[in-house]
C-alpha positions in Angstrom: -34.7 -0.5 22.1 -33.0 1.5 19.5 -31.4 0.0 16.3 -29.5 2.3 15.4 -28.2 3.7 11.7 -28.4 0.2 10.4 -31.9 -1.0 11.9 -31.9 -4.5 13.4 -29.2 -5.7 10.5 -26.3 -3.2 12.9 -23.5 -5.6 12.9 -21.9 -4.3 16.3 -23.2 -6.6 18.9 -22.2 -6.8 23.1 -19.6 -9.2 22.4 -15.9 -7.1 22.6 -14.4 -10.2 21.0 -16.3 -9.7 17.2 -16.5 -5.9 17.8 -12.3 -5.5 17.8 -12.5 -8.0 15.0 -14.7 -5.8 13.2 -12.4 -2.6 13.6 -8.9 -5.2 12.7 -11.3 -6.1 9.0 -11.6 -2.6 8.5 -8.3 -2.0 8.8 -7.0 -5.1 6.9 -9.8 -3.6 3.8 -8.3 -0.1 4.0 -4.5 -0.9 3.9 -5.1 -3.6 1.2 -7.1 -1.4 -1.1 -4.0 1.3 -0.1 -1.4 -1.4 -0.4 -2.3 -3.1 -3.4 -4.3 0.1 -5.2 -0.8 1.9 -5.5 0.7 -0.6 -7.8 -2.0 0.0 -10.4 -2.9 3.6 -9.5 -0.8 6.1 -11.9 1.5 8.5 -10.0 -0.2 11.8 -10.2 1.3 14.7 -8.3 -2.2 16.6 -7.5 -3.6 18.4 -4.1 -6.3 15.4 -4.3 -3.9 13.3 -2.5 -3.7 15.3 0.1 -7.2 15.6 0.5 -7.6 11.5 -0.3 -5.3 11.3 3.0 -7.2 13.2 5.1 -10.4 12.5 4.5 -9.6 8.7 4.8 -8.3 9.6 8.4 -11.7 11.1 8.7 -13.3 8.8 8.0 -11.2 6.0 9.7 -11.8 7.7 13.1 -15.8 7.6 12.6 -15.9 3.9 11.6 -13.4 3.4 14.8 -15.1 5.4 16.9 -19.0 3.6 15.7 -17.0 0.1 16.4 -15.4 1.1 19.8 -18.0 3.3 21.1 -21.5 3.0 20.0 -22.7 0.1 22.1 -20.7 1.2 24.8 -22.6 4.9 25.2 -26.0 2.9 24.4 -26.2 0.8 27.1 -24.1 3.9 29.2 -27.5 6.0 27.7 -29.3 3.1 28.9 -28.1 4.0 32.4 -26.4 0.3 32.6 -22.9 2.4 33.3 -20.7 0.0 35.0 -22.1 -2.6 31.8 -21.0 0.0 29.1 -17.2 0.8 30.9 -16.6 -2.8 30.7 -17.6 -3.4 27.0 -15.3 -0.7 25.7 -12.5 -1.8 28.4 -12.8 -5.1 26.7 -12.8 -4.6 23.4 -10.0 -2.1 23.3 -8.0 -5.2 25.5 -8.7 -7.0 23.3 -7.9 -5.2 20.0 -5.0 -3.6 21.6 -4.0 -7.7 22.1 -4.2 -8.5 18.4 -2.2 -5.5 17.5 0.4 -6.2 20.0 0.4 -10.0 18.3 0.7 -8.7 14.9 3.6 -6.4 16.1 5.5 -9.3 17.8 4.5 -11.5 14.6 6.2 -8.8 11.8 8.9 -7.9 13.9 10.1 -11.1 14.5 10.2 -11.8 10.7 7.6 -14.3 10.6 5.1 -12.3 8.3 7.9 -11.6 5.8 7.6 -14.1 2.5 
């Protein structure tokens, strides 16, 4: 059995339910450290931001695509196809569920202080 990057300590597991909890923490780290690293960050007019930008998005669709994907095409690798479909299927449910709550949730006002 392969480990992967991480050896035995790889965090993603075969349950869809922690793995699109996983990807909604990484995305609650990134847009706090964007959110609340503006207010203390100087405003500098520079071609780093630009950069900053994309290489973030860069790097956001890696760690997204090691959450979504990664056990999925193992076990597909594995030749347990039918096993893989349904973990990705599930977790993307899933995750696409907890946006769609936190979309209902700020549009109805509820997350405003």
């Amino acid at each position: 059995m392969s480990y992967g990057i991480l050896g035995d300590l790889s965090p993603l597991t075969k349950n869809p339910l922690i793995n699109a909890f996983l990807a909604v923490l990484y995305i609650v780290v990134v847009a706090s450290v964007m959110f609340y690293g503006t207010k203390n960050a100087p405003r500098v007019e520079s071609v780093i931001i630009p950069i900053a930008m994309i290489s973030l998005f860069t790097l956001s669709a890696a760690v997204m695509g090691y959450l979504f994907l990664s056990q999925p095409l193992q076990l597909y690798l594995d030749g347990k196809k039918k096993e893989a479909v349904n973990l990705f299927l599930q977790t993307l449910a899933i995750f696409a569920g907890i946006t769609a709550f936190t979309l209902i949730l700020l549009f109805s006002g509820v997350l405003f202080y």
